[in-house]
C-alpha positions in Angstrom: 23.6 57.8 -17.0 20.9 60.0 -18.4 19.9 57.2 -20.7 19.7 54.4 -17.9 17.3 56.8 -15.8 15.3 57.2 -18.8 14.9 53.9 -19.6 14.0 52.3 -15.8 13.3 55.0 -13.7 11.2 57.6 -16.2 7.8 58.4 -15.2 6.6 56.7 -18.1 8.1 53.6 -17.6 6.8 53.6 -13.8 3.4 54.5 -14.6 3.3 51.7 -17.6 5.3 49.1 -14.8 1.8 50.1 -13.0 -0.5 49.0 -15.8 1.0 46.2 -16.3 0.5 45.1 -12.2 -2.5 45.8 -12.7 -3.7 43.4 -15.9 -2.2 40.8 -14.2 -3.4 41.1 -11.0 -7.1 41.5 -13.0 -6.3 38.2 -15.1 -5.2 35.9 -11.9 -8.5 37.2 -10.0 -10.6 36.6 -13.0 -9.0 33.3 -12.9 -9.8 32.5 -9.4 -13.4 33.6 -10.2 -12.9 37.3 -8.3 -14.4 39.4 -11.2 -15.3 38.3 -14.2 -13.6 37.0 -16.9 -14.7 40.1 -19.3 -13.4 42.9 -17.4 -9.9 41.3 -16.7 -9.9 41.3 -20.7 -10.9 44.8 -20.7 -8.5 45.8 -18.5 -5.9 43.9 -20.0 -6.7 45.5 -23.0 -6.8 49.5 -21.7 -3.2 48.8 -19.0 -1.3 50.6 -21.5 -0.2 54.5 -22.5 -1.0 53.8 -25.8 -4.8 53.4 -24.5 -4.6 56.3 -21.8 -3.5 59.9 -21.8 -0.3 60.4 -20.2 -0.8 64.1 -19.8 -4.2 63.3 -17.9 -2.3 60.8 -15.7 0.0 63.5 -14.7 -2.3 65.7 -13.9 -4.5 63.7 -11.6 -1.5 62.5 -10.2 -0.3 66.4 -9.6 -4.3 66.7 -8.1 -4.4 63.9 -6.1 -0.8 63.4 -4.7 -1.7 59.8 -4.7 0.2 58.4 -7.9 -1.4 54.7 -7.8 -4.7 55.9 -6.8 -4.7 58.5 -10.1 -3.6 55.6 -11.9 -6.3 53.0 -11.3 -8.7 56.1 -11.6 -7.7 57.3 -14.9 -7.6 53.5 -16.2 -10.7 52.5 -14.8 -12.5 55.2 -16.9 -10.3 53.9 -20.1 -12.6 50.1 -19.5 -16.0 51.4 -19.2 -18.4 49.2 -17.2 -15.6 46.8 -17.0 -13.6 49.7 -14.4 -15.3 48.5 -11.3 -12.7 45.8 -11.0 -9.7 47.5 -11.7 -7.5 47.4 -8.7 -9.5 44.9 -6.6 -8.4 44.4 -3.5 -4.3 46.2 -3.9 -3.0 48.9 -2.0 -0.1 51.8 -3.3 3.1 49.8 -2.1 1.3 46.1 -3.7 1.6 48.1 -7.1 4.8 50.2 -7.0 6.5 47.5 -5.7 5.3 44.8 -8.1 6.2 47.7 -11.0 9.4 48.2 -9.9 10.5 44.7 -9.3 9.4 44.1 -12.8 11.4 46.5 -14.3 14.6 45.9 -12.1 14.6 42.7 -13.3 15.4 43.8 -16.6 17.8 46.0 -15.6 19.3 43.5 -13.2 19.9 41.4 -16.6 21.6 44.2 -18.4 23.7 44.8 -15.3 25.1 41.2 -15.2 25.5 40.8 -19.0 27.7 44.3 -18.2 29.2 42.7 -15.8 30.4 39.4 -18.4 31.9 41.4 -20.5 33.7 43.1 -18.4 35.3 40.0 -17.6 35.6 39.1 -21.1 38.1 41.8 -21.8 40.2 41.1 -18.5 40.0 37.3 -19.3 42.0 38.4 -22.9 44.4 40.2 -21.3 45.2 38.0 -18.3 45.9 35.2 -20.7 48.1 37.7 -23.2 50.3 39.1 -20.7 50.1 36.1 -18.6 54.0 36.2 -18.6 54.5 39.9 -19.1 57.0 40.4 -15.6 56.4 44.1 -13.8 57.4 44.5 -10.1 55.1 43.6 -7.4 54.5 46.2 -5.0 53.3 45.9 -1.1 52.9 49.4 1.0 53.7 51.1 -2.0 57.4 49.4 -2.4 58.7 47.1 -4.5 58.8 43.5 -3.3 58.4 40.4 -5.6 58.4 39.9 -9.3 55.2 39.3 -10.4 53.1 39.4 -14.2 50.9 42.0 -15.7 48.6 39.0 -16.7 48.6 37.8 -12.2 47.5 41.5 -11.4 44.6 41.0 -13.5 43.5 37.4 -12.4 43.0 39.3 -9.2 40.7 42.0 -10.4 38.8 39.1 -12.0 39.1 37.0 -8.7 37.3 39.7 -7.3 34.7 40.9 -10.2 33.8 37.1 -10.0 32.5 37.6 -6.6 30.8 40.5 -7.4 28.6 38.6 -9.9 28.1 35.6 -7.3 26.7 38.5 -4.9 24.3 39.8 -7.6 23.4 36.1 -7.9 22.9 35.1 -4.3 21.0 38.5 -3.7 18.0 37.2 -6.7 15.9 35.3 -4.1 15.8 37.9 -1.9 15.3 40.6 -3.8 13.3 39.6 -6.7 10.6 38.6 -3.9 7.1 40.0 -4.0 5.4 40.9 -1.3 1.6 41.5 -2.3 -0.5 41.4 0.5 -2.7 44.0 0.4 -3.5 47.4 2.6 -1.6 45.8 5.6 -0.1 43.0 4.2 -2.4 40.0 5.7 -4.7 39.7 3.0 -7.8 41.5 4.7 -9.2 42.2 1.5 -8.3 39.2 -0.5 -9.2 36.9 1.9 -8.0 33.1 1.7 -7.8 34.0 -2.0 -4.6 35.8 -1.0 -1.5 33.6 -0.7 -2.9 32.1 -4.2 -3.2 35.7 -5.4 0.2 36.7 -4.6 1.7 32.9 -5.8 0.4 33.8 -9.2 1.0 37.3 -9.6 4.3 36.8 -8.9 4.7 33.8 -11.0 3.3 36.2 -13.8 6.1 38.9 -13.1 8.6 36.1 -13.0 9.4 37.0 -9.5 8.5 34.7 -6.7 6.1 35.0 -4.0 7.2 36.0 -0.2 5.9 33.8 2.3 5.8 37.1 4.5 4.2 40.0 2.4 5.0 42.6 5.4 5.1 46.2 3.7 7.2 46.9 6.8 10.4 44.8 4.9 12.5 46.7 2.9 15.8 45.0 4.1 16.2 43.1 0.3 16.6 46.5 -1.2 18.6 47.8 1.3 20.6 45.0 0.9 19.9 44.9 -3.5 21.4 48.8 -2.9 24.4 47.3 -1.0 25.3 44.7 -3.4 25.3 47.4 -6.1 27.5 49.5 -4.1 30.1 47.0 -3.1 30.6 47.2 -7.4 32.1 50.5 -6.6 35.0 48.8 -4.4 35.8 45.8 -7.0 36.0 48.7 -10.1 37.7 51.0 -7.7 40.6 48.9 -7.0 41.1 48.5 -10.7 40.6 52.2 -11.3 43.3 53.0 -8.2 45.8 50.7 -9.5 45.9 51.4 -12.9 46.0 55.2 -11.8 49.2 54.5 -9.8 50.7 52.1 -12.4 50.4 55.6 -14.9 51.8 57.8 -12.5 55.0 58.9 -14.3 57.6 57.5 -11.5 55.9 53.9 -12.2 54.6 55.0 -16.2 53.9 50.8 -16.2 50.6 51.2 -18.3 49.2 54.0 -20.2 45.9 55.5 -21.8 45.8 55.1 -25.4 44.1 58.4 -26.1 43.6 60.5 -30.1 46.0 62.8 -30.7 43.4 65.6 -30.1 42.8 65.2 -26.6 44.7 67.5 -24.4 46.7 66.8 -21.2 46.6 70.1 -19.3 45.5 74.0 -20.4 48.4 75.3 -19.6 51.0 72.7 -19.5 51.6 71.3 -23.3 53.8 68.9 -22.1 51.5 66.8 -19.8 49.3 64.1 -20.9 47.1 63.3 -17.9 45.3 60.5 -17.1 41.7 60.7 -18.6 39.1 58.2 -18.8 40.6 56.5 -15.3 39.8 59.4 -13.4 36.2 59.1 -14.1 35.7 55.8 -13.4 37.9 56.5 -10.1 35.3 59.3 -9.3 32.2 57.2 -10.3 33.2 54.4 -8.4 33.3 56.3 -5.0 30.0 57.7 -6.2 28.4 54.2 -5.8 30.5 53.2 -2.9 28.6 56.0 -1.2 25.3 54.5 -1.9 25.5 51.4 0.4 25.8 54.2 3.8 22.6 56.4 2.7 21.1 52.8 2.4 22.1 51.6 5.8 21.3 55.0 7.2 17.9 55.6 6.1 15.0 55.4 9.2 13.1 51.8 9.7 9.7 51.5 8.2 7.5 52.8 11.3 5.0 50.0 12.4 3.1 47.9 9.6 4.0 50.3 7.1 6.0 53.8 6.0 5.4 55.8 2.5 8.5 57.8 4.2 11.0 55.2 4.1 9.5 53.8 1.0 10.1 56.9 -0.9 13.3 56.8 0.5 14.3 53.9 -1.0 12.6 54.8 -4.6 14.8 57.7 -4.7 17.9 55.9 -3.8 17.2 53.1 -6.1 16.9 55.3 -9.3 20.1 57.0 -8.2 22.0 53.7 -7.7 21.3 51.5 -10.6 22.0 53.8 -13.4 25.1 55.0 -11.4 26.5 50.9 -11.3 25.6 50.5 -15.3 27.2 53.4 -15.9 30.2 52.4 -14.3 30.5 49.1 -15.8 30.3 50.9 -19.2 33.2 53.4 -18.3 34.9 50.6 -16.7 34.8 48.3 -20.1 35.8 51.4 -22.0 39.0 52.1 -19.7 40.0 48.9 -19.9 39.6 48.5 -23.9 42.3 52.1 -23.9 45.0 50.9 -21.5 47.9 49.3 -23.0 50.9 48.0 -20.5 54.4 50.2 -21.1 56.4 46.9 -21.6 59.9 48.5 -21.6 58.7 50.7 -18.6 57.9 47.7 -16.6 61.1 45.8 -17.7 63.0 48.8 -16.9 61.4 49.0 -13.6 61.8 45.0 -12.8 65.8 45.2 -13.4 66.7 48.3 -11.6 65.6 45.9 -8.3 65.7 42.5 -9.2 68.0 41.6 -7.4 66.3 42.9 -4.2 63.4 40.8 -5.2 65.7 37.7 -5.0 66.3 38.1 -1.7 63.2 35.9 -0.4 63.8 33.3 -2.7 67.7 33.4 -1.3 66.4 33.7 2.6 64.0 30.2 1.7 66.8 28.1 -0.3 69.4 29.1 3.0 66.8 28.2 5.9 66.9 24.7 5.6 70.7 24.5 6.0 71.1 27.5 9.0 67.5 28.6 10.1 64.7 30.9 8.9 65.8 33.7 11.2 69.4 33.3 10.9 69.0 33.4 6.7 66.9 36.2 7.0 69.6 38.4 9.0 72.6 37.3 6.5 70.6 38.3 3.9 69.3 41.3 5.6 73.1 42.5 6.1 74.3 42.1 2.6 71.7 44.1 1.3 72.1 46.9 3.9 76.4 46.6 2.2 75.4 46.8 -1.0 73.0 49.9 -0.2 76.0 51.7 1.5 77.7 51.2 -1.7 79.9 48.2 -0.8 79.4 46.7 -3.8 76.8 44.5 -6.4 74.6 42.5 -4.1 75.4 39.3 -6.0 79.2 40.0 -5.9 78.4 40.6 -2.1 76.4 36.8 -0.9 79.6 35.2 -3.3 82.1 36.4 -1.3 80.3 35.6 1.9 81.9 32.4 3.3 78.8 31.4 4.4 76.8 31.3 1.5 79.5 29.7 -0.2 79.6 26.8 1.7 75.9 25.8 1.6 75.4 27.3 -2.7 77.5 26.9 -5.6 77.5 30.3 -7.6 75.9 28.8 -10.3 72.8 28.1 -7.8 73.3 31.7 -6.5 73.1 32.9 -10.0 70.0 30.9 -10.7 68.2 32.6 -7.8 69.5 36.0 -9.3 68.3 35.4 -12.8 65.8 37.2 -15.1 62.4 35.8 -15.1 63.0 34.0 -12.0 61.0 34.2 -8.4 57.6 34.4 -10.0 55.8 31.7 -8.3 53.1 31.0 -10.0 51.8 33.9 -11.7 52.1 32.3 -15.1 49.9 29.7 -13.7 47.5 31.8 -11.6 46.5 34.4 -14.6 45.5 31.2 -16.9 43.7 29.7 -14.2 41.8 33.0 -13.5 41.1 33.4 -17.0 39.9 30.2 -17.8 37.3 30.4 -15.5 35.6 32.8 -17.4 37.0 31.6 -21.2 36.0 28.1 -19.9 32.3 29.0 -19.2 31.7 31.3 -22.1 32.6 28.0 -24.1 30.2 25.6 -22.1 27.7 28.2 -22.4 28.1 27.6 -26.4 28.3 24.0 -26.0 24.9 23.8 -24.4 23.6 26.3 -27.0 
């Protein structure tokens, strides 16, 4: 997590988002015959660290307590003569927002490719244990057969609307809003929409039709979207943490030797890398309420809730990289416990069958009716009457309407799945299938 702050939320990498702002901004108004063509190339030339002292940034920065203001200072004496034109006509938020967009782009990139291969690994193992039965569980009891291979299409299901959100959320958020000290263009004049149009098309983001430094709802939303990444991984995280619990024991951490369940316990071999993803996950979860709770911009304008937002950002988006990476590695160490889960599916399977019964008996007697003959055989055979099977085939009833061959269908292994089988190649085609068109238009 460190190493994702470092790398999009450092000072440097804020300060150089700056420079960069600022080069373009000097080459589209150099373009539009605002200054002249030979300081945009000089300032071009000087918007980098390599071309200004860092440590004399900082300092002004530290004197002036106005970061963008220091900035355009210290790199306006870098160019010379050619100074006077360095940040014509911007204000603070024009630049640090511009900056930051810029860079969260990148990182919105990396996040998504995360994301794809994430899915890449539950796309191999939905399709390899696509037929691998467990028990299905609902309120934390068993209640139909399903496969290993369905309970991942669902995570998938859900991961792949994860990565439509961070899709839909582009327009919105990757929008810049450039309008100067006020955000009407006062000191750009009619140059401004044509400004912003271009800067923006520069920064590969697109212009905002409403450059209001009083709208921050895309990144409180951008924030939200990230968050709601916590609740897709947590739900793996959860489930995979109960499936290890040593009553269930259905899948497992494959772990070295040398790691070590508990100090004082040699027996115990705890969960390890599913607990911190558990723990990061509710981490980010927790982002989306500071977002929603943080104070409205006051009028036209509010450093307050901007730096609000600054802070929260550079919490949040190394957080949901972070994540994905502990996420990707969890899943490459989790094996399923195959004779655990066959052990698990016959000790009730023929509870499970009891729907499947109830269905192939309403047609001939009524839904309801079914449901209570079926409901009272059970409760015989856990008094201790007998097998549940032996139980429905000496019942008159069911006798008369299925042959015990039919009854012993219902009742046999690998039946009652549905389509499971079905569902889990389905789910993991959609991502096999469009890693393979993406290759074909390649």
């Amino acid at each position: 997590m460190t190493d994702y702050h470092e790398r999009f939320f450092s000072d440097r990498v804020r300060w150089q988002s700056w420079l960069d702002v600022e080069a373009e901004l000097a080459g589209v108004q150099a373009d539009l015959g605002l200054i002249p063509q030979d300081a945009a190339r000089v300032i071009r030339s000087k918007a980098s660290l390599d071309c200004i002292d860092p440590g004399e940034l900082k300092a002004q920065i530290e004197k002036t307590m106005a970061p963008v203001y220091a900035m355009s200072k210290v790199l306006a004496e870098a160019c010379g003569d050619a100074g006077a034109y360095v940040h014509w006509g911007a204000t603070t938020q024009n630049i640090i927002e511009a900056g930051r967009l810029k860079v969260l782009s990148e990182f919105h990139d990396l996040l998504q490719g995360k994301l794809t291969d994430v899915l890449d690994v539950l796309a191999g193992q939905a399709l390899a244990h696509a037929d691998l039965i467990m028990v299905g569980r609902t309120n934390r009891q068993n209640a139909l057969p399903i496969t290993y291979g369905y309970k991942i299409a669902s995570w998938i299901d859900e991961l792949l609307r994860m990565q439509q959100r961070l899709g839909e959320v582009e327009s919105r958020f990757f929008e810049l809003r450039f309008g100067g000290a006020i955000g009407s263009y006062q000191s750009f004049g009619a140059h401004g929409p044509e400004i912003a149009d271009r800067l923006a098309n520069r920064l590969g983001l697109r212009a905002s039709m409403m450059p209001s430094r009083a709208c921050v709802d895309p990144t409180i939303e951008y924030i939200c979207v990230l968050s709601a990444l916590g609740v897709g991984t947590s739900r793996i995280a959860d489930e995979l943490y109960l499936l290890m619990s040593e009553e269930i024991g259905e899948v497992s951490e494959v772990l070295d030797s040398d790691v070590v369940g508990s100090s004082t316990m040699p027996q115990k071999t705890n969960p390890k890398l599913v607990i911190d993803v558990r723990a990061q996950a509710a981490l980010l979860k927790a982002k989306a309420g500071v977002a929603m709770t943080l104070p409205s911009p006051s009028h036209d304008g509010d450093a307050a809730t901007n730096r609000e937002l600054s802070l929260l950002l550079a919490e949040t988006c190394p957080l949901a990289l972070t994540l994905l990476d502990r996420l990707q590695n969890l899943l490459d160490h989790v094996v399923p416990v195959e004779e655990r889960m066959r052990e698990n599916y016959l000790r009730t399977k023929a509870l499970m069958a009891t729907e499947a019964l109830m269905m192939r008996l309403a047609p001939e007697i009524g839904r309801g009716q079914a449901h209570d003959l079926v409901h009272h055989a059970v409760s015989l055979a856990a008094a201790g009457k007998h097998d549940l099977l032996q139980i429905l085939k000496s019942d008159t009833r069911v006798s008369e309407l299925l042959s015990r061959q039919e009854l012993d269908s219902i009742f046999a292994n690998g039946a009652n799945l549905g389509l499971c089988g079905t569902i889990a190649r389905q789910n993991a085609e959609r991502i096999l299938g469009r890693k393979l068109s993406a290759v074909s238009l390649a």
